[in-house]
N, C-alpha and C positions, 0 to 999 in steps of 0.2 A: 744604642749606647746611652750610658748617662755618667754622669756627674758627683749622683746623690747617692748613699750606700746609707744602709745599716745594718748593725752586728749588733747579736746579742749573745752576751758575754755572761758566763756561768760561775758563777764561784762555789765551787765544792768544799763549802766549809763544813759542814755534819760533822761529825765528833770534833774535831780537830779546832772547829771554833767556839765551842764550849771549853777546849783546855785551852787555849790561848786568850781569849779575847773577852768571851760573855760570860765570865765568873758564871759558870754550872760545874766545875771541874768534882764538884763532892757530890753531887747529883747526879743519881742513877737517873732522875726522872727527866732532866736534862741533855743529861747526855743517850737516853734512849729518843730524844727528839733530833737527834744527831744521826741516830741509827736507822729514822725512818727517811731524812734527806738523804742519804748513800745507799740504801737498798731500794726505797720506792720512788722517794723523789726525782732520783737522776734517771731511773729508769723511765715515769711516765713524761717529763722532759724531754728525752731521748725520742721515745716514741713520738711526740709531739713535731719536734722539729723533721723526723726523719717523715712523717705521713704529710705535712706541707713544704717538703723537701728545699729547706734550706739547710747551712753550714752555720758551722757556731763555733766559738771559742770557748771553751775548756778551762779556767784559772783553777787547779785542783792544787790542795796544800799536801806534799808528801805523805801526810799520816793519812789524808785518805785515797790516796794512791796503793799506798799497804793494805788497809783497812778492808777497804771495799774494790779490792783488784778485778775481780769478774764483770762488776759494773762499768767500771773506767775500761776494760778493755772490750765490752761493748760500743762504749762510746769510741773509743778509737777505729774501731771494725767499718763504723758507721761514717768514716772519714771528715769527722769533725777535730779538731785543732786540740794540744792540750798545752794551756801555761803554766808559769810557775805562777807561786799565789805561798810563799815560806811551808815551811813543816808543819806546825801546830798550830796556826795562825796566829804565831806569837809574835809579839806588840814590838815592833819594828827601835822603838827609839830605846830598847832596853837592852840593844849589843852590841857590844865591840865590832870591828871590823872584820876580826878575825871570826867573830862567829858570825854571821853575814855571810862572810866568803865559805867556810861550811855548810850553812844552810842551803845555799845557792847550789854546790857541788853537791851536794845529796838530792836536792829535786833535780836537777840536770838530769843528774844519773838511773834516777827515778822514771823518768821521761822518757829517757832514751832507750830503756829496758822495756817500756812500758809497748812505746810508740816506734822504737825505731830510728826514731829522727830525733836529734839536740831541737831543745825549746828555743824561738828564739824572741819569745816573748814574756814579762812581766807585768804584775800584779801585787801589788805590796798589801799584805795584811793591813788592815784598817786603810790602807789610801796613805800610809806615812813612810818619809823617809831617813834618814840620819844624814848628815855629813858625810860618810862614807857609801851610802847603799850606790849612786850615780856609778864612784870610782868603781865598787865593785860588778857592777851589768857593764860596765865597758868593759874589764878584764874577763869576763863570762863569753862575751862577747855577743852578747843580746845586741837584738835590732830594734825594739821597740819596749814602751812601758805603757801602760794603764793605771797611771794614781792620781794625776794630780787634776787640777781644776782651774787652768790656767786661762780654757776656751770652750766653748759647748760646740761647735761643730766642725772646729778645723785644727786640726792637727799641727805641732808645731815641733820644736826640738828642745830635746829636754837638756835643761840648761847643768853646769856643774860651777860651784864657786859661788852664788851668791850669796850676799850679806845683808844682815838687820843688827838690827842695836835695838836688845828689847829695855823697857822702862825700867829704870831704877829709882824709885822715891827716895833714896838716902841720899841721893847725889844731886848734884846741881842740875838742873833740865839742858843747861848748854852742853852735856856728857851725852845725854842719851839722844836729843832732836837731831837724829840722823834722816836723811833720806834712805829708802831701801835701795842696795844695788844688786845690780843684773850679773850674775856670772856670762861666762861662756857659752855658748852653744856646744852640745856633743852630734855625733852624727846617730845619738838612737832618739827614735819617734815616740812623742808622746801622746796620745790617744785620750783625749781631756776623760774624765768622770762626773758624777755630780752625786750627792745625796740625790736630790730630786726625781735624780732616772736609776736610784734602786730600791728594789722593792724591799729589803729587810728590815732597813730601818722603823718604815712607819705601820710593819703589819709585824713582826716580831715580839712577843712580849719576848723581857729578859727580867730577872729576880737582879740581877745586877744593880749597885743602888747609884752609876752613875749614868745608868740608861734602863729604861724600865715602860716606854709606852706598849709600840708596838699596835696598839689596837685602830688604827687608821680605814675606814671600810675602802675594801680593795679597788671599789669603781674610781674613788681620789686616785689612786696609784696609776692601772692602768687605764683607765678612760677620761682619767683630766691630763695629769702631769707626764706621762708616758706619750698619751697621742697629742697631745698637744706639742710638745716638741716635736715629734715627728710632722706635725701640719704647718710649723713653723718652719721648719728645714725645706719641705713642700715649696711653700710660698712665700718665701721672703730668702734664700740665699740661692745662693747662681751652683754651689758645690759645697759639698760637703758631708762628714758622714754622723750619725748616730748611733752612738754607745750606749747600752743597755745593760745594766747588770738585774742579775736574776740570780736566783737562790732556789736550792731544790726544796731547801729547808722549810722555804716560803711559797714560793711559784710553783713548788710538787703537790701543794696541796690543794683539794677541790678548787676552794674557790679562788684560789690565785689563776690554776690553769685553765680556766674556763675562759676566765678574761684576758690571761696573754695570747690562748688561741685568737680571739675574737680580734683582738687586738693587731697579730702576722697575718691574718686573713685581710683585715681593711688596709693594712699596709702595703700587701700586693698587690692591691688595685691598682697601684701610683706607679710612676714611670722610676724605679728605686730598685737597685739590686743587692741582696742579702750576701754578704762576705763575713768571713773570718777577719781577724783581726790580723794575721798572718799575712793573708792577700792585700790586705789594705797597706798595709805596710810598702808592700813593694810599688804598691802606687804612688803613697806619698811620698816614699825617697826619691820618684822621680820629680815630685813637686817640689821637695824641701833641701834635695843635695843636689 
């Protein structure tokens, strides 16, 4: 038995994150780099995790649940996990509640057609939330989320109601010098993130002119920032788990999957067992409720 877990957690963004997020939506050239993460990228992923036989989480955005159906229901065959992760990976702080609560009921539904089973896990496009997204996964009735950045390796409960008072230079400083407060606790799990443990950011070129590197050599990714956290988690906490996002987009290709192999292979030296974000969940509700 142990203590320590990690999951690596898939975001299926291929076309879907070119029309929502990474301004390529007028780009064929673009969005056929969309078309190579949901035809080859999930597939040689797939293959990866199923020949070193672990479980993975799934974060697929509805449009490529349509998209690339025969893929994803591989993946499902192969008894790995699928979350929601919105429709087009479109940019969370730009809708109403009511469209929120739609988006939500379409990948639900999407899922449940897909896999059989109500998702009862989330994933916010870009890592954001609104004011309303919390109320809205309570009334879904999800058990857990994956956005936020509140811990690196322990799971807490994701809060609803908190406030800030952001700076207003017209006004007097005694108006805005608030302390931040803490909402409420809800009973869904939040599953920390980090830039740092995903791989798109810093190997991604995007044409996009408000992100644009991308070009990071991949041993940074997986052989510095990747296992180092996981050798941190090793030796230096009593419990806890590690979250990993990965991109077919990115990680499908040569030289990403060489080194996340290399990468699940030294991790299974260690006394650590691979789960879904699903299974971890019902762990830590016995921790956290």
């Amino acid at each position: 038995m142990t203590d320590k877990y990690v999951s690596i957690t898939i975001d299926v963004d291929a076309i879907a994150g070119w029309l929502g997020s990474y301004g390529g939506e007028d780009s064929l050239c673009d969005l056929s780099r969309g078309e190579f993460a949901g035809k080859v990228g999930v597939i040689r992923l797939l293959n990866l995790f199923n020949d070193i036989e672990i479980k993975t989480t799934w974060f697929t955005p509805g449009h490529s649940i349509e998209t690339f159906t025969n893929e994803m229901k591989k993946v499902v065959e192969s008894g790995h996990e699928i979350g929601l992760h919105g429709y087009s990976h479109e940019n969370p702080l730009r809708l109403t509640k009511e469209q929120e609560s739609k988006i939500f009921d379409k990948n639900i539904e999407l899922i449940e057609k897909l896999s059989g089973k109500k998702p009862i896990g989330n994933r916010q496009p870009w890592w954001d939330m609104t004011e309303n997204t919390v109320e809205v996964m309570l009334d879904k009735g999800l058990k857990y989320d994956s956005s936020l950045m509140g811990n690196e390796f322990h799971p807490y409960l994701l809060r609803k109601g908190d406030k800030w008072v952001k700076i207003d230079y017209s006004n007097d400083p005694e108006s805005w010098m608030k302390p931040y407060s803490f909402g409420e606790n809800t009973d869904i799990i939040e599953f920390p993130v980090s830039w740092y443990l995903d791989d798109l950011p810093a190997q991604m070129f995007m044409k996009h002119p408000y992100y644009n590197y991308g070009w990071t050599h991949p041993d940074i990714v997986y052989n510095v920032l990747f296992k180092e956290h996981f050798d941190w988690l090793i030796n230096n906490e009593k419990e806890g788990i590690l979250t990993i996002t990965v991109h077919p987009d990115v990680s499908g290709r040569v030289q990403g999957l060489k080194r996340l192999k290399d990468l699940l292979l030294y991790m299974k030296k260690f006394n650590v067992e691979f789960i879904t974000l699903g299974d971890a969940a019902k762990i830590w509700n016995e921790k956290l409720l």
